[in-house]
C-alpha positions in Angstrom: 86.2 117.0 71.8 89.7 116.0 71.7 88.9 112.8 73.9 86.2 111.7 71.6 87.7 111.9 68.6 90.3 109.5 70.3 87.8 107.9 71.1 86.2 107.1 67.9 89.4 106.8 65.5 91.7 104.8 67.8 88.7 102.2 68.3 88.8 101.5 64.4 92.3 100.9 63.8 92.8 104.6 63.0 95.0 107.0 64.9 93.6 110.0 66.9 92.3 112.1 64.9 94.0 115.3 66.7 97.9 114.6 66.3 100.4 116.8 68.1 101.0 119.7 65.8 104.8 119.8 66.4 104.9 116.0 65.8 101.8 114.0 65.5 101.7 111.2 65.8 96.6 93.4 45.2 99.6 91.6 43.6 98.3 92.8 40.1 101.3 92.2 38.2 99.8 94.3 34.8 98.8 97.4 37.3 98.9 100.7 35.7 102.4 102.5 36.2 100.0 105.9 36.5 98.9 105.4 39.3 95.6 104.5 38.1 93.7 101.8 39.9 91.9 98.4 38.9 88.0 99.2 37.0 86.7 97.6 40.0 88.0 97.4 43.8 88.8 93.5 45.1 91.1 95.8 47.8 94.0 95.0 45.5 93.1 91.0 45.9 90.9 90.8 42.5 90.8 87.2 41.3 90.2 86.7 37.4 88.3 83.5 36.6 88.8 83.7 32.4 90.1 80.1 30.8 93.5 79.9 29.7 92.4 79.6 26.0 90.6 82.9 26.5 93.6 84.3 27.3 96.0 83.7 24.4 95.4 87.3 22.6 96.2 89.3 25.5 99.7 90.9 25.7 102.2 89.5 27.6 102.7 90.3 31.3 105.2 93.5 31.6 108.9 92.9 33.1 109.1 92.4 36.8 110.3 95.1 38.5 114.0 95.9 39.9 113.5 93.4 43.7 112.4 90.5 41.4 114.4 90.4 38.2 117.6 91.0 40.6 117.0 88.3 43.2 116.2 85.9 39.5 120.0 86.5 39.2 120.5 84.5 42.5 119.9 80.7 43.3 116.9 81.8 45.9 115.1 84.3 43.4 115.3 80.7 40.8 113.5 79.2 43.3 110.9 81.7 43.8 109.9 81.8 40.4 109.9 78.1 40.3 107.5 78.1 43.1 105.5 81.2 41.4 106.3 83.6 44.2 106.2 87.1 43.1 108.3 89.8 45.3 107.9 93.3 44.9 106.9 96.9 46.4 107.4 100.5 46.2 108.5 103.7 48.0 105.8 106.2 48.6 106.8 110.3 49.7 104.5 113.6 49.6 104.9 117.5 50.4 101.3 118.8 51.1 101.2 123.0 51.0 97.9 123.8 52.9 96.0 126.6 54.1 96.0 125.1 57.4 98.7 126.0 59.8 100.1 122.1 60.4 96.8 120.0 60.2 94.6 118.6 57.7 92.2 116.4 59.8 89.7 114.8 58.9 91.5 114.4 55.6 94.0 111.6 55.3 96.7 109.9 54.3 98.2 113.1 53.6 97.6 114.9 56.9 100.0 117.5 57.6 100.4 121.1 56.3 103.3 122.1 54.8 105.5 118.6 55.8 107.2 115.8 54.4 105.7 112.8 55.1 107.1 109.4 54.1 103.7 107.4 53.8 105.0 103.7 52.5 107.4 101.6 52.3 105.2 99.1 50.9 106.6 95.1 50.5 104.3 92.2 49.6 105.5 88.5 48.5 102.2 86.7 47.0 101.9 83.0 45.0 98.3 83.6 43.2 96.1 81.2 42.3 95.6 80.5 38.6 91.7 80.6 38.5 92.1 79.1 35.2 93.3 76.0 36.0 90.9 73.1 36.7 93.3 72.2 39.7 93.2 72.4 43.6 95.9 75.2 44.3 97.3 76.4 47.2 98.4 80.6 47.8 99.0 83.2 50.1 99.5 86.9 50.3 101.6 88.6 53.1 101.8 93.1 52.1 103.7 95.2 54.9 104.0 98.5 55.3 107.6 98.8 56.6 107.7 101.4 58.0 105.4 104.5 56.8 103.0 107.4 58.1 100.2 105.8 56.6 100.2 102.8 58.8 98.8 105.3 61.5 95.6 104.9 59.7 95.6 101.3 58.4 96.5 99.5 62.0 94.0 97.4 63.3 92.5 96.5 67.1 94.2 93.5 68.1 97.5 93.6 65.9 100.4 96.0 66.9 98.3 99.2 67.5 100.3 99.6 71.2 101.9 101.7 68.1 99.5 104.1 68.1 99.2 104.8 72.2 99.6 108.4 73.5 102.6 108.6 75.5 104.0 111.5 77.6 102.0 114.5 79.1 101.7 116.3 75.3 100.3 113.5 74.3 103.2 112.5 71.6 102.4 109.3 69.4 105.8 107.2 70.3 105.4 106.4 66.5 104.9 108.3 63.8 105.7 105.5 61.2 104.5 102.7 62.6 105.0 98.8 60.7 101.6 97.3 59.9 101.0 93.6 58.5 98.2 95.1 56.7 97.4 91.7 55.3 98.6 88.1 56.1 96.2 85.3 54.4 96.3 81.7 52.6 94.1 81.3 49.8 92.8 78.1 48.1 91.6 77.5 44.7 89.0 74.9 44.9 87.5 73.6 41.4 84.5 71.7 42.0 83.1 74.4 44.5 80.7 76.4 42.7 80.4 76.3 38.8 83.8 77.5 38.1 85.1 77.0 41.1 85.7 79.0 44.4 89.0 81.0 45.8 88.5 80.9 49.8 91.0 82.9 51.8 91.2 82.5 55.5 93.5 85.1 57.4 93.3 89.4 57.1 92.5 90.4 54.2 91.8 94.8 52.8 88.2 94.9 52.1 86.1 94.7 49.6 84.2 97.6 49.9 84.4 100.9 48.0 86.7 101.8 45.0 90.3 103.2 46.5 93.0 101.1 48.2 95.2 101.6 50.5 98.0 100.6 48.7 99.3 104.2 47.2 100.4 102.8 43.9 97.4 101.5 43.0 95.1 103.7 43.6 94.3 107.4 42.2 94.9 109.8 44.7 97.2 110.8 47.4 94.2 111.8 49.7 91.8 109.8 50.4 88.3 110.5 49.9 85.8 110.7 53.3 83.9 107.3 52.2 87.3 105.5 52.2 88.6 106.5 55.2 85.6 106.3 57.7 84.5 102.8 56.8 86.4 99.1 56.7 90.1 99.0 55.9 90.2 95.4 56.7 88.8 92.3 57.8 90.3 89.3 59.6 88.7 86.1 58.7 87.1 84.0 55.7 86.5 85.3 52.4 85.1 82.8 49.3 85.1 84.6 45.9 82.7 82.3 43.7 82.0 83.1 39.8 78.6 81.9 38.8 79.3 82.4 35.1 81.2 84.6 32.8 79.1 87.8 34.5 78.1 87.2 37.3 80.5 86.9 40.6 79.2 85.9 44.5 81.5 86.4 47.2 80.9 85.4 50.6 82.2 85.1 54.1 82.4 86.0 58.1 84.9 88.0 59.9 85.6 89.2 63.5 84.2 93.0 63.1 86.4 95.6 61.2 89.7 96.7 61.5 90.5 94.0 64.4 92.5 91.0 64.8 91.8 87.6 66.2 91.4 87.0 69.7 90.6 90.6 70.4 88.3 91.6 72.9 86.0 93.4 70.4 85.6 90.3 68.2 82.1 89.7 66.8 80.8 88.2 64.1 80.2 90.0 61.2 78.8 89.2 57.6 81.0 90.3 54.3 79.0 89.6 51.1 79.7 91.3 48.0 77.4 90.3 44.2 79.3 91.6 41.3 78.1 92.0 37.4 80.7 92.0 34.9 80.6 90.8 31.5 83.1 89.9 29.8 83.1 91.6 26.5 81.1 95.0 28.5 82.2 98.5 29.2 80.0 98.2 32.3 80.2 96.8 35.6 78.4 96.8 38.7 79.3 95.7 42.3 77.0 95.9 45.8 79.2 95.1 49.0 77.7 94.4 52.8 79.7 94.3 56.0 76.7 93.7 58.5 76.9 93.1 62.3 74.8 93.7 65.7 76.1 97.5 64.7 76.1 98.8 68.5 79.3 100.9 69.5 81.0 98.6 72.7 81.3 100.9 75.0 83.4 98.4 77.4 85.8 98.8 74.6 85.4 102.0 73.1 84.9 100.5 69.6 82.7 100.8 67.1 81.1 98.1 65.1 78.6 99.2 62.2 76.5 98.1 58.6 77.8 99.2 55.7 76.5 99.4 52.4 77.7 100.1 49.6 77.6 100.2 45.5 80.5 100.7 43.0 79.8 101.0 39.4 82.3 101.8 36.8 82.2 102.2 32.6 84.4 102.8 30.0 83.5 106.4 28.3 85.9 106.1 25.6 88.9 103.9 25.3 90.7 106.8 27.4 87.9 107.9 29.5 86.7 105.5 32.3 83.8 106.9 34.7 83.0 105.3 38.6 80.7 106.3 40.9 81.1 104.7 44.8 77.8 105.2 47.0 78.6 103.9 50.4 76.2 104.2 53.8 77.3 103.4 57.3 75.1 103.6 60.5 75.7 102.6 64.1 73.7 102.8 67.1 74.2 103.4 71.1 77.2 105.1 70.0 79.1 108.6 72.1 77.8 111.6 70.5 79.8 114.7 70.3 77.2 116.7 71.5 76.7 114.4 74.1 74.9 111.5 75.6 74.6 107.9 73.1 72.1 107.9 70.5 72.1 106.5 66.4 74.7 108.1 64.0 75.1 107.4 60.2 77.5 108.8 57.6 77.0 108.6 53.8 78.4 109.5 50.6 78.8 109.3 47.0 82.3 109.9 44.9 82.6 110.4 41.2 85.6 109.7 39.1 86.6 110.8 35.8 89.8 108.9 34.8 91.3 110.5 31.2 94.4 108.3 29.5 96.6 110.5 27.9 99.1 108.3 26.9 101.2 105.6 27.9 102.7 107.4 30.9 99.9 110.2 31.8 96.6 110.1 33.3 94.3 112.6 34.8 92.3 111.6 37.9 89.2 113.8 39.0 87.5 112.9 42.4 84.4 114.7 43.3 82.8 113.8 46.8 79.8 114.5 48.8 80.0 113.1 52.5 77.6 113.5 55.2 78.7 113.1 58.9 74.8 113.4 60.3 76.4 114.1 64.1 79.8 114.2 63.4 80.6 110.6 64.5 83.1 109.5 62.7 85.1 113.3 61.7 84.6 114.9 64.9 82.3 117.9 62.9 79.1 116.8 61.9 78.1 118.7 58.8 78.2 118.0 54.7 81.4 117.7 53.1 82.3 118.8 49.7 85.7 117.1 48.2 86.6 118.2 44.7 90.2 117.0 44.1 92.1 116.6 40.4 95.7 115.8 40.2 98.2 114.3 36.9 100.0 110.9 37.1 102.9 110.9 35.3 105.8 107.9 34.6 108.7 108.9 33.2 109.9 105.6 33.6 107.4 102.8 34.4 109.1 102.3 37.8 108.5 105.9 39.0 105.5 108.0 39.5 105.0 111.8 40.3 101.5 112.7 41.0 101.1 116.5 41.7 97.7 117.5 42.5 94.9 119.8 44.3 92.1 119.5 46.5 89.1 122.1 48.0 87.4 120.6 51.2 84.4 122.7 52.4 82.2 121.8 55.5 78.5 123.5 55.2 77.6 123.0 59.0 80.9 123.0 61.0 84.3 124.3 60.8 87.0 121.2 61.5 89.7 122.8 59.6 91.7 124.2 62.2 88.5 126.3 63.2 87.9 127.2 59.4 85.0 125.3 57.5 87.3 125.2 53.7 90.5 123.7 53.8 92.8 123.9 50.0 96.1 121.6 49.6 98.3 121.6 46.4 100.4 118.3 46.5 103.7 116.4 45.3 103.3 112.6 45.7 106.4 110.5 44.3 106.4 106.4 44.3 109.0 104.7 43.4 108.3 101.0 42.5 110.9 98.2 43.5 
């Protein structure tokens, strides 16, 4: 078992999904400081396409944060904002108390019992297109995670994942807080391409499928739900985001699988499509996502590649009250079973949020997940899995977040929670925004 789960989550840019219990192994510049993500999911790289006119009643962008206002005090931070470089970050910490002994597996980022884990130090230095402009621009985006515990799980084939190799008899990770370029692109706005223009961006890129992030301050919860982490972290290769109208957005392009850099061996082509309603003056909106491929595990290379569908619709309740639901199937064929021998395996799932505003500074986040692992492909336990998780994000000053929170995990087939099949975790999550 232990040698397929290797198997399976090292081949996706993941880490083996059975660490060492001693020791295992967007530039949104008006994000929420609750910890509450974006209505809809552009993996942090959303791209507004209003007019400039249109824009004149909205409030004024908030105060950059401590990195850029004190490097505008210097002659090179003048330059960066004369260029329209934004700079920033945060620091991202959590204590997990669990009914498991040391480990949480299958459930990430926050996968150890009872332990400190220092999960990002994330950096990113963006320019950003202005979509509103009826120019040719030129951008790029470069986020790290320097170092942290959840770069274990965002690492791709291809780019730095000697990181993640076993070393020594035990089997000890050499690094538990790898450095990940978790993504490196150039972007171009390009006016006459489509009817309000095109942004293409050639390079790696977080994917646009599903609702959270990987980026801890912008999105709701600490752990991640099943859908988001046994599907696409990241692609590497060309992304055009095209807005047909004021509702309607088409976004195409290719890339060379998932989770894997260029010029790896497991390169293949693979088709990212996204079509996304959203109208402008709406409390609705809609979004269906694709990443589709010859989805046949390589077994020369022990890595996966699979279809994924998915939907992720979101409306505004109340002016507090925002609800999402994120539907997502995956399937892959000729791939390692764990009860043996090759065959087909798919995993599906469906997540509801309920997001409550209380104020300024405090929002409530309620996840509640059903995920199927048909053969137990991509967890190691095949088996349904129930995720009901709530937790409070509160700012007492918009550069800080605490986020303490619980979460019940129950498996109605299997038992993959240290041999138990319910797992329950109370949680402190601190970020601290630079």
């Amino acid at each position: 078992m232990n040698a397929l789960l290797l198997l399976t989550a090292a081949s996706v840019g993941q880490p083996p999904m059975t660490l060492p219990t001693a020791q295992p192994a967007p530039m949104p510049a008006t994000q929420p400081m609750t910890g509450t993500p974006p209505a809809t999911n552009g993996g942090g790289n959303g791209n507004g396409d209003a007019k400039e006119e249109e824009k004149k009643d909205e409030p004024a962008a908030p105060e950059p944060y401590a990195l850029q206002r004190l490097l505008s005090t210097t002659r090179f931070g003048s330059w960066l904002d004369d260029k329209g470089i934004k700079v920033d970050g945060w620091i991202q910490g959590n204590y997990t108390a669990s009914t498991a002994n040391r480990n949480n597996l299958p459930i990430t980022f926050n996968d150890r019992g009872d332990f400190w884990q220092f999960n990002q130090n994330y950096f990113r230095v963006a320019k950003e297109v202005d979509t509103s402009k009826d120019e040719f621009q030129l951008g790029f985006r470069t986020d790290w995670i320097l170092p942290g515990s959840d770069a274990r799980f965002s690492l791709v084939r291809g780019l730095w994942d000697d990181q993640l190799k076993p070393a020594g008899r035990n089997g000890a990770l050499p690094n538990y807080h790898p450095i990940d370029l978790f993504q490196v692109y150039a972007e171009a706005f390009m006016p006459n391409l489509g009817p309000k223009g095109s942004t293409v961006r050639v390079g790696r890129f977080a994917t646009h499928v599903g609702y959270e992030l990987v980026q801890g301050a912008e999105t709701p919860f600490l752990s991640r739900s099943y859908m988001f982490q046994y599907n696409p972290f990241t692609h590497s290769g060309v992304w055009a985001i095209t807005p047909l109208n004021d509702t309607w957005t088409v976004s195409n392009g290719f890339s060379v699988g998932t989770d894997n850099f260029f010029g790896d061996p497991t390169n293949r082509f693979t088709y990212l499509g996204q079509l996304k309603w959203a109208p402008k003056d709406g409390k609705t909106t809609a979004a269906f996502n694709v990443v589709l491929n010859d989805n046949n595990y390589q077994t020369n290379q022990a890595f996966p590649l699979y279809n994924v569908y998915n939907a992720v619709i979101t409306h505004n309740l109340t002016d507090k009250l925002t609800y999402v639901a994120d539907a997502t199937f995956s399937h892959m064929d000729n791939t390692p079973l764990p009860a043996g021998g090759t065959g087909s395996a798919t995993w599906y799932g469906a997540a509801q949020y309920l997001i409550y505003k209380h104020c300024d500074n405090l929002t409530s986040n309620l996840r509640v997940e059903l995920f199927e692992d048909t053969k137990g492909v991509r967890t190691g336990f095949k088996g349904l899995y129930t995720d009901v998780a709530y937790n409070l994000a509160y700012s007492p000053v918009r550069s800080l977040i605490l986020r303490p929170g619980v979460r019940y995990d129950h498996n109605n087939t299997s038992r993959p929670f240290e041999g138990k099949s319910d797992l329950f975790t109370a949680t402190m999550d601190v970020i601290l925004r630079y």
